[in-house]
Biopython code that builds the backbone (N, CA, C, O; Angstrom):
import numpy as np
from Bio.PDB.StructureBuilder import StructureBuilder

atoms = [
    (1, "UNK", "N", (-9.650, -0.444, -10.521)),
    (1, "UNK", "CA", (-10.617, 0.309, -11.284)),
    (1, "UNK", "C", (-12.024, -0.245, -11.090)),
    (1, "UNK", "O", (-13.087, 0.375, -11.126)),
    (2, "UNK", "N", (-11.780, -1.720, -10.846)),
    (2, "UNK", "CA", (-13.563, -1.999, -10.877)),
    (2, "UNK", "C", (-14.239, -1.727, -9.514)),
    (2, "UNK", "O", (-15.439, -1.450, -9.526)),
    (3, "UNK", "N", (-13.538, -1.783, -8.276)),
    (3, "UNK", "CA", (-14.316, -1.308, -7.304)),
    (3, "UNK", "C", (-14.333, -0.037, -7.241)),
    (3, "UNK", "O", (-15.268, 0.458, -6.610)),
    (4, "UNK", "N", (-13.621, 0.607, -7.680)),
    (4, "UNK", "CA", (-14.205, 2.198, -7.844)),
    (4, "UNK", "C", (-15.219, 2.292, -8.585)),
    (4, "UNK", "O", (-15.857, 3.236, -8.119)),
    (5, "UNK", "N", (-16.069, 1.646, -9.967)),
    (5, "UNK", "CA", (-16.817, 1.666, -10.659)),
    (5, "UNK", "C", (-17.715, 1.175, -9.788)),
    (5, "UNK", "O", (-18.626, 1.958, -9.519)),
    (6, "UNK", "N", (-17.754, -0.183, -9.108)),
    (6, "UNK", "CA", (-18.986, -0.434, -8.383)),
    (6, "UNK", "C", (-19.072, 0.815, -7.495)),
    (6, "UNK", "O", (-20.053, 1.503, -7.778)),
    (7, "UNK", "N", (-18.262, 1.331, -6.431)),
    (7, "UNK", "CA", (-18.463, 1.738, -5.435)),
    (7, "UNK", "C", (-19.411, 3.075, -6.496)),
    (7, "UNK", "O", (-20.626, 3.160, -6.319)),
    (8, "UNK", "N", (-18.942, 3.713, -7.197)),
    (8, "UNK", "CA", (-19.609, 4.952, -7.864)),
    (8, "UNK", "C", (-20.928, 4.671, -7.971)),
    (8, "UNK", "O", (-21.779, 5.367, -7.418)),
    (9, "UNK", "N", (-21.275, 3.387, -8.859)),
    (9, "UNK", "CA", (-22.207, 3.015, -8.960)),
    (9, "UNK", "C", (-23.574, 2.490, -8.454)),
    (9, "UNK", "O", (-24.728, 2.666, -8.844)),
    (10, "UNK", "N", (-23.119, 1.907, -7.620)),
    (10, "UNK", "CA", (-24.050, 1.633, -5.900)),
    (10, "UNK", "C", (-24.369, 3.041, -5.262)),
    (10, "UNK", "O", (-25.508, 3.268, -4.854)),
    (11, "UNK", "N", (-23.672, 3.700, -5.201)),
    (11, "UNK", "CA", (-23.733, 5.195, -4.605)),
    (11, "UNK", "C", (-24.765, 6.107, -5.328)),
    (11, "UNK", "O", (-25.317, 7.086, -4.826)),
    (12, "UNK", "N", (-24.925, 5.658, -6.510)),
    (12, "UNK", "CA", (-25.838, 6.222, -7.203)),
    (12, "UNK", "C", (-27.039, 5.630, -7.530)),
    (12, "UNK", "O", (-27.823, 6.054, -8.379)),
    (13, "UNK", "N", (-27.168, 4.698, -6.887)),
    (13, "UNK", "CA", (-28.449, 3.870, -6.706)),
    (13, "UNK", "C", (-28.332, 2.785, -7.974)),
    (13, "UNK", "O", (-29.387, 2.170, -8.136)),
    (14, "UNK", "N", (-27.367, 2.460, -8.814)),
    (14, "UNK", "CA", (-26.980, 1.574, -9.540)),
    (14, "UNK", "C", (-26.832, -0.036, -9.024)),
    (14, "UNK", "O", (-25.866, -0.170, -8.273)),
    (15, "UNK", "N", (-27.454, -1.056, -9.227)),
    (15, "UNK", "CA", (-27.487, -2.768, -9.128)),
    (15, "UNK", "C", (-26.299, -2.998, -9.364)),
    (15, "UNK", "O", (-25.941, -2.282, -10.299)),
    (16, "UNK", "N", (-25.448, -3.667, -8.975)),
    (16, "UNK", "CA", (-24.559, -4.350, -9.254)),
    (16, "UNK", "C", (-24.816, -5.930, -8.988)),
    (16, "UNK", "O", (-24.874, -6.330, -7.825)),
    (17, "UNK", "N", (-24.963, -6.788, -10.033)),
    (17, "UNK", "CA", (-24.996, -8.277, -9.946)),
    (17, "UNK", "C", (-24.242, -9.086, -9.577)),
    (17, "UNK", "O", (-24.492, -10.031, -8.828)),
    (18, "UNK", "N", (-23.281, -8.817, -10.040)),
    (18, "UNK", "CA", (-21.845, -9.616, -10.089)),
    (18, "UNK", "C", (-20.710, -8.985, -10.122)),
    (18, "UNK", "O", (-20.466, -7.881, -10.609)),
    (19, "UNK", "N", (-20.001, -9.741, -9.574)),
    (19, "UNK", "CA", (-18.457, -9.137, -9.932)),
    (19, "UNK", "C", (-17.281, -10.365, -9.891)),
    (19, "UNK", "O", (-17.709, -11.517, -9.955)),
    (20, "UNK", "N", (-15.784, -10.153, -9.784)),
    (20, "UNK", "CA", (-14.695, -11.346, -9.652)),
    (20, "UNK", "C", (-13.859, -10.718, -9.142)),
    (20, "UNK", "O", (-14.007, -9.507, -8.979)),
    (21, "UNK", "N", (-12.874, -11.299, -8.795)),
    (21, "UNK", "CA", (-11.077, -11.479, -8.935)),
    (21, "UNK", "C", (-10.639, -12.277, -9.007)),
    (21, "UNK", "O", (-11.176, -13.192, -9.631)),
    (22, "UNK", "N", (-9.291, -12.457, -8.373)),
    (22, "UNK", "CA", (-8.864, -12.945, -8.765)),
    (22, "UNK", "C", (-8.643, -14.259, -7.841)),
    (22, "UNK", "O", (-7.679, -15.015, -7.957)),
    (23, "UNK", "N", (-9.619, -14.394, -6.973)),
    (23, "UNK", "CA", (-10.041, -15.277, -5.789)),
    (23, "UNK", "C", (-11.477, -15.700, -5.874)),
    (23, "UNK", "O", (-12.092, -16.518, -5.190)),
    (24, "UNK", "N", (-11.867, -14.946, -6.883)),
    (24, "UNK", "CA", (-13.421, -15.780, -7.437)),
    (24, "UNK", "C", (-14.455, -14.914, -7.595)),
    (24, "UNK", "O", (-14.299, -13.698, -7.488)),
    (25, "UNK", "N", (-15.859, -15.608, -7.926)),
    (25, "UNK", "CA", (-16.928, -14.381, -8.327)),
    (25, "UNK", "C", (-18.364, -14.751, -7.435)),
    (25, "UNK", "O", (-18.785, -15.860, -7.105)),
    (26, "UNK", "N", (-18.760, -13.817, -7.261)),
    (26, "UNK", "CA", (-19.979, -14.192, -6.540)),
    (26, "UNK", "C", (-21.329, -12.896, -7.285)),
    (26, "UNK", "O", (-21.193, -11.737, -7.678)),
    (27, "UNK", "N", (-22.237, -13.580, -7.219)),
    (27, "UNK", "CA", (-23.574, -13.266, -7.666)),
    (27, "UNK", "C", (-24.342, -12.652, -6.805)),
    (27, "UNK", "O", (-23.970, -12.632, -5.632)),
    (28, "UNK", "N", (-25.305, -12.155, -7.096)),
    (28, "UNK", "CA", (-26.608, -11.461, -6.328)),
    (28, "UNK", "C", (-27.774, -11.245, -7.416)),
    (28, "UNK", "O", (-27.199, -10.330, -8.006)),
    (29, "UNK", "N", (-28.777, -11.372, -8.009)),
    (29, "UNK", "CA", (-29.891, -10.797, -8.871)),
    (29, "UNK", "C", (-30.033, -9.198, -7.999)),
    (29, "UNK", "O", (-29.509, -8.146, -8.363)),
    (30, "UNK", "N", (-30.804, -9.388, -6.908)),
    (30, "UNK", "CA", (-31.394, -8.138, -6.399)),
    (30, "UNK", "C", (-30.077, -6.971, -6.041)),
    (30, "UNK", "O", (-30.201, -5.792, -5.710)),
    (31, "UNK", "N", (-28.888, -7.726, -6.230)),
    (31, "UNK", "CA", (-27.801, -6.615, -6.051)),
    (31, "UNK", "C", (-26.749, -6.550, -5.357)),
    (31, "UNK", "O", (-27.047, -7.215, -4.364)),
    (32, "UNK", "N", (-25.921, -6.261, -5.249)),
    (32, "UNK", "CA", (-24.571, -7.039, -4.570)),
    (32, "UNK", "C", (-24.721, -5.679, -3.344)),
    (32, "UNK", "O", (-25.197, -4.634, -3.788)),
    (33, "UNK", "N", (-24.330, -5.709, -1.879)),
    (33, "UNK", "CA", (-23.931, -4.414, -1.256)),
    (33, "UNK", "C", (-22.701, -4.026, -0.918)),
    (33, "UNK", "O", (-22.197, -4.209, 0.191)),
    (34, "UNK", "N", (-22.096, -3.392, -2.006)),
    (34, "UNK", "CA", (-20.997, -3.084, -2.809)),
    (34, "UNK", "C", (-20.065, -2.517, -1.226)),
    (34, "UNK", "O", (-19.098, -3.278, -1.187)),
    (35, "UNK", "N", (-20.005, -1.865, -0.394)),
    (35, "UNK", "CA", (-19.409, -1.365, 0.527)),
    (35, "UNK", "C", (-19.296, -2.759, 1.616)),
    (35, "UNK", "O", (-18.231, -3.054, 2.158)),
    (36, "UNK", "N", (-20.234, -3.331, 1.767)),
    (36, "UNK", "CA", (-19.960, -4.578, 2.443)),
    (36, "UNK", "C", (-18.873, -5.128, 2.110)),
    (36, "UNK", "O", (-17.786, -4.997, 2.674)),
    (37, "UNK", "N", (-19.215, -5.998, 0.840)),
    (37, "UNK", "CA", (-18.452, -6.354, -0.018)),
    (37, "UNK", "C", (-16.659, -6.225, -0.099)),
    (37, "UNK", "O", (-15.792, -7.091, -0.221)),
    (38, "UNK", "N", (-16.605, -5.003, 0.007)),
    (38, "UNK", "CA", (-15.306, -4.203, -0.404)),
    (38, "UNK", "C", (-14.856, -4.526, 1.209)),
    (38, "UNK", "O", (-13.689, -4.765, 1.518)),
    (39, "UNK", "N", (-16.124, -4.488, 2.304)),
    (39, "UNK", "CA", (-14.721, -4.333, 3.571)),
    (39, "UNK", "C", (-14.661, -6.276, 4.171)),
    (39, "UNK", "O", (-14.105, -6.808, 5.132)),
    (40, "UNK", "N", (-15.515, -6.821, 3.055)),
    (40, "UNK", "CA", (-15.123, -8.604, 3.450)),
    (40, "UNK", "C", (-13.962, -8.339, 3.028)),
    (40, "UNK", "O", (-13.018, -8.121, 3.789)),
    (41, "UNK", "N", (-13.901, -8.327, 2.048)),
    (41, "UNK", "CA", (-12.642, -8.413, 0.581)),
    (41, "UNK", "C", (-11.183, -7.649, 1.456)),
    (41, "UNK", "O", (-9.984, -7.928, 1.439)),
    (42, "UNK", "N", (-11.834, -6.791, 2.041)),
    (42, "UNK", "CA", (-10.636, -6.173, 3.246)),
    (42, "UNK", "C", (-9.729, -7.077, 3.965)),
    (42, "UNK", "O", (-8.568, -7.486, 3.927)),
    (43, "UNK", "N", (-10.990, -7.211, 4.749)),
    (43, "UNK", "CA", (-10.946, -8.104, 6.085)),
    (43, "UNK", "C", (-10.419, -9.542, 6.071)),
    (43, "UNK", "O", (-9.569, -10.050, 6.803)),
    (44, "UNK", "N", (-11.279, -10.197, 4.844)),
    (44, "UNK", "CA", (-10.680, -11.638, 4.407)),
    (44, "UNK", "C", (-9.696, -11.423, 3.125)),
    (44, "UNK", "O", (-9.966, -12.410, 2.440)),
    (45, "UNK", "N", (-9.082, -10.964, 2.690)),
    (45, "UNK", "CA", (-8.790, -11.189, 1.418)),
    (45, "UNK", "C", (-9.318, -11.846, 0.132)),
    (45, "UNK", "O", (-8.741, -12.224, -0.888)),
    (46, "UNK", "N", (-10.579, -11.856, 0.508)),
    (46, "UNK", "CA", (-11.078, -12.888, -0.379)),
    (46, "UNK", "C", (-12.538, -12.497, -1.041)),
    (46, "UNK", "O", (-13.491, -12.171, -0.333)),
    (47, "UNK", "N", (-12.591, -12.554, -2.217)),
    (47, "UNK", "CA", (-14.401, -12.659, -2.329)),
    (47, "UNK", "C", (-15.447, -13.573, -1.884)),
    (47, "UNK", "O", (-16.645, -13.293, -1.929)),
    (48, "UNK", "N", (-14.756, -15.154, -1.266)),
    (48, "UNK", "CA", (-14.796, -16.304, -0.998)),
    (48, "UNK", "C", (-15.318, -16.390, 0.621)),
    (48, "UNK", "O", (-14.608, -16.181, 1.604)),
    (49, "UNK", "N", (-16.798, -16.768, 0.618)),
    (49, "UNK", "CA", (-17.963, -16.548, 1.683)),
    (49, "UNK", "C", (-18.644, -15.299, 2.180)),
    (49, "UNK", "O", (-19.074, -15.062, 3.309)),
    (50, "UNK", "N", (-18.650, -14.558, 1.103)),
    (50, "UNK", "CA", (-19.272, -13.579, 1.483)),
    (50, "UNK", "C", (-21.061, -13.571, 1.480)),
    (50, "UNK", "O", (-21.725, -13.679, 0.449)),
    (51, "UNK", "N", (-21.726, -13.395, 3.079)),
    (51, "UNK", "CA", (-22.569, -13.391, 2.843)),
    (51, "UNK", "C", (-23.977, -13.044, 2.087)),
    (51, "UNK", "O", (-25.033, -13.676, 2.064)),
    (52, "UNK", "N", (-23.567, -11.680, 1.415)),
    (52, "UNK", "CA", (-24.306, -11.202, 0.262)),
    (52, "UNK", "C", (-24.926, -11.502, -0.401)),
    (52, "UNK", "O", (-26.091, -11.130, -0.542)),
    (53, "UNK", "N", (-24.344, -12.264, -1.013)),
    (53, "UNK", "CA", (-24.238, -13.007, -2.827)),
    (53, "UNK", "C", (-23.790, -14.562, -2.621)),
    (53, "UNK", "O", (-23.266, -15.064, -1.626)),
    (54, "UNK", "N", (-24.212, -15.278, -4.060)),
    (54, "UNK", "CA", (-23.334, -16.683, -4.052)),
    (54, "UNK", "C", (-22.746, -16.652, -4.628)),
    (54, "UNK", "O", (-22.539, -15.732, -5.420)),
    (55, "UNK", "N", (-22.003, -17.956, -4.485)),
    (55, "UNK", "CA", (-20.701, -17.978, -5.557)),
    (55, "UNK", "C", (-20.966, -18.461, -6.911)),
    (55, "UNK", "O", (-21.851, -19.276, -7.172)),
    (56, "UNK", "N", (-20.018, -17.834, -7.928)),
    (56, "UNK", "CA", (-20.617, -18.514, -9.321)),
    (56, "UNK", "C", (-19.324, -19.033, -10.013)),
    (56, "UNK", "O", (-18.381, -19.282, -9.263)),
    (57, "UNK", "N", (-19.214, -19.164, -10.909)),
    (57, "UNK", "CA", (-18.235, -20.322, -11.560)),
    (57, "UNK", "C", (-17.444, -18.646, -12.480)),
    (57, "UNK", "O", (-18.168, -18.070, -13.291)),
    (58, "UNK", "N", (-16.340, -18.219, -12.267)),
    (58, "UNK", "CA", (-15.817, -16.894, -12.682)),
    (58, "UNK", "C", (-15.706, -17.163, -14.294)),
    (58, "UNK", "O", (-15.673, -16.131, -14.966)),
    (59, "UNK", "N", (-15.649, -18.275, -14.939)),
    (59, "UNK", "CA", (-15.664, -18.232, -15.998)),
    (59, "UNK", "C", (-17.650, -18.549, -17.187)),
    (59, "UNK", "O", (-18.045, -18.894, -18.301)),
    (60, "UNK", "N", (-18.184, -18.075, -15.767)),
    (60, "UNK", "CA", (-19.701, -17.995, -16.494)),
    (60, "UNK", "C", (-19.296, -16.191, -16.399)),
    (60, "UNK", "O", (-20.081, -15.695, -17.208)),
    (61, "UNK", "N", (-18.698, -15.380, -15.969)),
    (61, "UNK", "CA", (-18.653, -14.335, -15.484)),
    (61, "UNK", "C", (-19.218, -13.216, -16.343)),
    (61, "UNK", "O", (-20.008, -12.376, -15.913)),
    (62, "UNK", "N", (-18.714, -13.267, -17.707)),
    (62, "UNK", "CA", (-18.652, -12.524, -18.911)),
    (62, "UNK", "C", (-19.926, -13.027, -20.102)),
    (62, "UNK", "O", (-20.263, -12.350, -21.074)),
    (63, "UNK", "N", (-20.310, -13.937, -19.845)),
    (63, "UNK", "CA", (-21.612, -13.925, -20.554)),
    (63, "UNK", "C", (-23.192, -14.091, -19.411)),
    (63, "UNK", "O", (-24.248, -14.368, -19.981)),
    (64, "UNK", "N", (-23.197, -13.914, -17.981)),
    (64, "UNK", "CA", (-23.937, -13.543, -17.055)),
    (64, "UNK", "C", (-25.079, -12.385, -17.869)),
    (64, "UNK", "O", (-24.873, -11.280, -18.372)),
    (65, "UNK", "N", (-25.838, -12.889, -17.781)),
    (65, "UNK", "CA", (-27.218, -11.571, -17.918)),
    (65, "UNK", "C", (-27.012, -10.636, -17.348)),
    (65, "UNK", "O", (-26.877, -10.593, -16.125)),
    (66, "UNK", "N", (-26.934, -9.558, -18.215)),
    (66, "UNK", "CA", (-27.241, -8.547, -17.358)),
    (66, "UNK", "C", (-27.206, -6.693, -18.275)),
    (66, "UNK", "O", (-26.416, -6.355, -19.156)),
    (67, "UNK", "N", (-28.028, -6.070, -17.825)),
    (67, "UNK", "CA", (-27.594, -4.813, -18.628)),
    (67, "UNK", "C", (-26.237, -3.722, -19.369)),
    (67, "UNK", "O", (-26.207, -3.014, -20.376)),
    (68, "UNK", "N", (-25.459, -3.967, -18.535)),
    (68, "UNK", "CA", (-24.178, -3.427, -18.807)),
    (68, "UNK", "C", (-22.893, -3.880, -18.302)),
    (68, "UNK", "O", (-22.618, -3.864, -17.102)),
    (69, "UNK", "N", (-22.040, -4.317, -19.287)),
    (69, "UNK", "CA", (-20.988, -4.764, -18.514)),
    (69, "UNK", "C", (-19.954, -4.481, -18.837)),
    (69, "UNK", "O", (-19.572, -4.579, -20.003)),
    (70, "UNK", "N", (-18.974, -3.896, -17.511)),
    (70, "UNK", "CA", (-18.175, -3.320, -17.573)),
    (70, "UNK", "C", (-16.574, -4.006, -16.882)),
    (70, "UNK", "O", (-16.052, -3.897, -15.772)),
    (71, "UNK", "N", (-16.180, -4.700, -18.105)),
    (71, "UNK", "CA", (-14.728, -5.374, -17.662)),
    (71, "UNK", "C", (-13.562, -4.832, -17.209)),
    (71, "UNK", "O", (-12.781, -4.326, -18.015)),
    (72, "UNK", "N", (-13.309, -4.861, -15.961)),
    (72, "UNK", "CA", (-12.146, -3.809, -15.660)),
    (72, "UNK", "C", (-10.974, -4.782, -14.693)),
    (72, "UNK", "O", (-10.792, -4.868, -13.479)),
    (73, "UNK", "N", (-10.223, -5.526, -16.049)),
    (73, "UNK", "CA", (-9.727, -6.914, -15.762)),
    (73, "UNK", "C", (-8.422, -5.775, -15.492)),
    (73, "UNK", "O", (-8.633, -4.562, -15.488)),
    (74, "UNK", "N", (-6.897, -6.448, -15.244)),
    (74, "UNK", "CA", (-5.622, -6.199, -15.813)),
    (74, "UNK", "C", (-5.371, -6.216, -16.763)),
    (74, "UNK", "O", (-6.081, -6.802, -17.580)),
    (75, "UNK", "N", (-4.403, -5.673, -17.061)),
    (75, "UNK", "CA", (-4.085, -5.666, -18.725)),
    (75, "UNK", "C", (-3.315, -6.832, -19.485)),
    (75, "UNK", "O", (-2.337, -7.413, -19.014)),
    (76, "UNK", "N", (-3.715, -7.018, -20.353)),
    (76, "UNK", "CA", (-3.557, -8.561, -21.168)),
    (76, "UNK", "C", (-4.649, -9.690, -20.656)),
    (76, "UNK", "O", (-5.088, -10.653, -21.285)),
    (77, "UNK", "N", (-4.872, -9.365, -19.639)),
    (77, "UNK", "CA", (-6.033, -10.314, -19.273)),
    (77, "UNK", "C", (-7.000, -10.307, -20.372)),
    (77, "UNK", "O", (-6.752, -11.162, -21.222)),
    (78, "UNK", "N", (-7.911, -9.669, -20.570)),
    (78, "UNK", "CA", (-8.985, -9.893, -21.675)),
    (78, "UNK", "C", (-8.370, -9.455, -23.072)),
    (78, "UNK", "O", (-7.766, -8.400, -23.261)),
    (79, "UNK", "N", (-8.630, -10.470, -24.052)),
    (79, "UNK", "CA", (-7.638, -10.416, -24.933)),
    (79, "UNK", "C", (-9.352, -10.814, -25.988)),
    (79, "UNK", "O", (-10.511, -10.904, -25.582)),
    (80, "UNK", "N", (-8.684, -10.982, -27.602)),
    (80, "UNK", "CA", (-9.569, -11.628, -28.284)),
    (80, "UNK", "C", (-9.260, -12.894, -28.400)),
    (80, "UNK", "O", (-9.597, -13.504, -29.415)),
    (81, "UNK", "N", (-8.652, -13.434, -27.511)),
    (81, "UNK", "CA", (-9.130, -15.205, -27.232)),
    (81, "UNK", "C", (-9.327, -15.289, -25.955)),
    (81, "UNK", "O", (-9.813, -16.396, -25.721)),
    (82, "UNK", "N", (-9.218, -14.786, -25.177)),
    (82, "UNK", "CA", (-10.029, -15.079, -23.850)),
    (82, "UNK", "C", (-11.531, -14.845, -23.275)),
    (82, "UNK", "O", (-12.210, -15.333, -22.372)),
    (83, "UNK", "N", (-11.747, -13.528, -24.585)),
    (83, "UNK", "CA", (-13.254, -12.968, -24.000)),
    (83, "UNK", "C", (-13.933, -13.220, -25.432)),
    (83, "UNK", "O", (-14.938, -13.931, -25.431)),
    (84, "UNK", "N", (-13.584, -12.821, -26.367)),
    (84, "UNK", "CA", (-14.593, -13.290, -27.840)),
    (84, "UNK", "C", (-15.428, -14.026, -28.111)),
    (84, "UNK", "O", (-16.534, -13.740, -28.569)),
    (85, "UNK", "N", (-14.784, -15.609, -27.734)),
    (85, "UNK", "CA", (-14.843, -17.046, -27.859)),
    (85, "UNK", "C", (-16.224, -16.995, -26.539)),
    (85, "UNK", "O", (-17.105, -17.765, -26.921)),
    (86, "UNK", "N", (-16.618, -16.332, -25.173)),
    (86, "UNK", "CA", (-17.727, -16.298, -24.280)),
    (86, "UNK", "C", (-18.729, -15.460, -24.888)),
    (86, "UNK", "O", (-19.867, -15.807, -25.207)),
    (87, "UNK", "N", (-18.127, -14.162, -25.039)),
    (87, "UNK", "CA", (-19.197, -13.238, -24.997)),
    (87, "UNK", "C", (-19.829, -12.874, -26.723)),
    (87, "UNK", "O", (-20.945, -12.492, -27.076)),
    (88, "UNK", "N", (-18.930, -13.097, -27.309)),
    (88, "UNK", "CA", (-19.915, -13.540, -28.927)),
    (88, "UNK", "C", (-21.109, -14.021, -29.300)),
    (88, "UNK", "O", (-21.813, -13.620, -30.226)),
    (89, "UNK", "N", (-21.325, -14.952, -28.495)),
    (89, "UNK", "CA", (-22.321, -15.895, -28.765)),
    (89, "UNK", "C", (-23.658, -15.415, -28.010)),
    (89, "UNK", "O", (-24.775, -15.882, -28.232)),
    (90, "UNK", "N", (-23.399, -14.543, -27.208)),
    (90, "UNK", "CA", (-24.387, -14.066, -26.140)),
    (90, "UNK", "C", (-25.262, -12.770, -26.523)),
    (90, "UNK", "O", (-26.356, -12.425, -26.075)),
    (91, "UNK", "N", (-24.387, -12.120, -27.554)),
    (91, "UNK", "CA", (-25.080, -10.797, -28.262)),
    (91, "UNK", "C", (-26.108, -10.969, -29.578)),
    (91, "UNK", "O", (-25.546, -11.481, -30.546)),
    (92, "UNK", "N", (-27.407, -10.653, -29.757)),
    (92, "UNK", "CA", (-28.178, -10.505, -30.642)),
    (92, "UNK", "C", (-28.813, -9.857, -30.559)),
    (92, "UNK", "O", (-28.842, -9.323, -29.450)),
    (93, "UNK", "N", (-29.878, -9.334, -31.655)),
    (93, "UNK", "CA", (-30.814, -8.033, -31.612)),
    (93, "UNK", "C", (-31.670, -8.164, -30.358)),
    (93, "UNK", "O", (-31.772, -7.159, -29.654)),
    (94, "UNK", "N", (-32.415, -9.486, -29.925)),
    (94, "UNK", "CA", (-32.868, -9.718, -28.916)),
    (94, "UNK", "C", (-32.279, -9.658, -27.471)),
    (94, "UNK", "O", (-32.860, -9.167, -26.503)),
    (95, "UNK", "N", (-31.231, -10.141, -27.468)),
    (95, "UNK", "CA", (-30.212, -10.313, -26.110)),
    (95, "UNK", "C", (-30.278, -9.161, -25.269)),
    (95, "UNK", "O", (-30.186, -8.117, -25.913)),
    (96, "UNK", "N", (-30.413, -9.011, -23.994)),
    (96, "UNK", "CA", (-30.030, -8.515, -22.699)),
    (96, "UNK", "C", (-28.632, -8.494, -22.266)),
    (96, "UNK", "O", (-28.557, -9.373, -21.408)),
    (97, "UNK", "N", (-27.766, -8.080, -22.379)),
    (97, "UNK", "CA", (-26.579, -8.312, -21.623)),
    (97, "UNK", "C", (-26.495, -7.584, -20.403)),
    (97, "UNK", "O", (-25.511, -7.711, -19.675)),
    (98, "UNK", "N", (-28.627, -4.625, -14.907)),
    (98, "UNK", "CA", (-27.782, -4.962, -13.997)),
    (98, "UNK", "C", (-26.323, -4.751, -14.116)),
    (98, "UNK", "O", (-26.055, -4.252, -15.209)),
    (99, "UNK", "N", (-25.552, -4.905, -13.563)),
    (99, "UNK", "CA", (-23.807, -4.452, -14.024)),
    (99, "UNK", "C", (-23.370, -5.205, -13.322)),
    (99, "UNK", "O", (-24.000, -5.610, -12.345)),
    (100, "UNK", "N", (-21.764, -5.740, -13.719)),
    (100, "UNK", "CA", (-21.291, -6.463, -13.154)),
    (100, "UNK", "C", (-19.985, -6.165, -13.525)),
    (100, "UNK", "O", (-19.729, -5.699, -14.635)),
    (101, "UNK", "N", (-18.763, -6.499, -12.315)),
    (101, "UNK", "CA", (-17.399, -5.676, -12.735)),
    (101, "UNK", "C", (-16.616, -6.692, -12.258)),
    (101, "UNK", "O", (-16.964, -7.488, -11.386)),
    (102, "UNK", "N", (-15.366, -6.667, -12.927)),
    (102, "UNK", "CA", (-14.591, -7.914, -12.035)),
    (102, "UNK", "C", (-13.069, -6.703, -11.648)),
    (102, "UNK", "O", (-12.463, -5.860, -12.309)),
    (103, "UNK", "N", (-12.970, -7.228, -10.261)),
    (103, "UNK", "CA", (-12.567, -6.031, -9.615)),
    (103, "UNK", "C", (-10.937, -6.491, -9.334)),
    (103, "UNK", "O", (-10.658, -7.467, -8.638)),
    (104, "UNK", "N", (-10.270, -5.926, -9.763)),
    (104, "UNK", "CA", (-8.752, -6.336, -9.457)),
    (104, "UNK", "C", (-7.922, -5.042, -8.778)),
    (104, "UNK", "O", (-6.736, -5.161, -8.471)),
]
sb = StructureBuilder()
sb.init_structure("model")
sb.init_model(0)
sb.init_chain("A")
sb.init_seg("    ")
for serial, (resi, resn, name, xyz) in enumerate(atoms, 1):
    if name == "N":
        sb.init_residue(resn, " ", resi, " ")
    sb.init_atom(name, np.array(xyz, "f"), 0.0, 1.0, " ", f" {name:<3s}", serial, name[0])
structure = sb.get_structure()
């Protein structure tokens, strides 16, 4: 589900910052290039050296800056003790939470 969301999204002139799996997460500010991306992830199995983006620590993943974020984990994966306990602390009237998807 989440690379269909990026891929939609890039296609529509939408940023994508970040994303994960289940082999790791990598970053971009100016934007990930989501079709690249998808045919490393092909090619290597991996999100792991892709020239794009860097790598980031997958458990900064969910409180990452950014405008909209859209978790499109497996199921049971994000639970209210796995994601609460990050992303709680990150929301206020002021806060920012670009898009970022973790792609399984």
């Amino acid at each position: 589900m989440g690379s269909w969301a990026a891929k939609l999204i890039h296609e529509r002139g939408g940023k994508v910052i970040a994303v994960s799996d289940i082999t790791g997460a990598v970053k971009n500010p100016n934007g990930i290039d989501i079709p690249e991306l998808l045919r490393h992830k092909e090619t290597t199995g991996s999100l792991k050296d892709f020239q794009g983006a860097e790598s980031m620590d997958a458990n900064e993943l969910l409180i990452h800056k950014c405008d909209v974020l859209i978790p499109c984990a497996l199921g049971g994966v994000l639970n209210r003790f796995s994601i609460l306990p990050k992303v709680a602390p990150c929301f206020s009237a002021s806060s920012t939470c670009s898009v970022f998807f973790l792609l399984h």
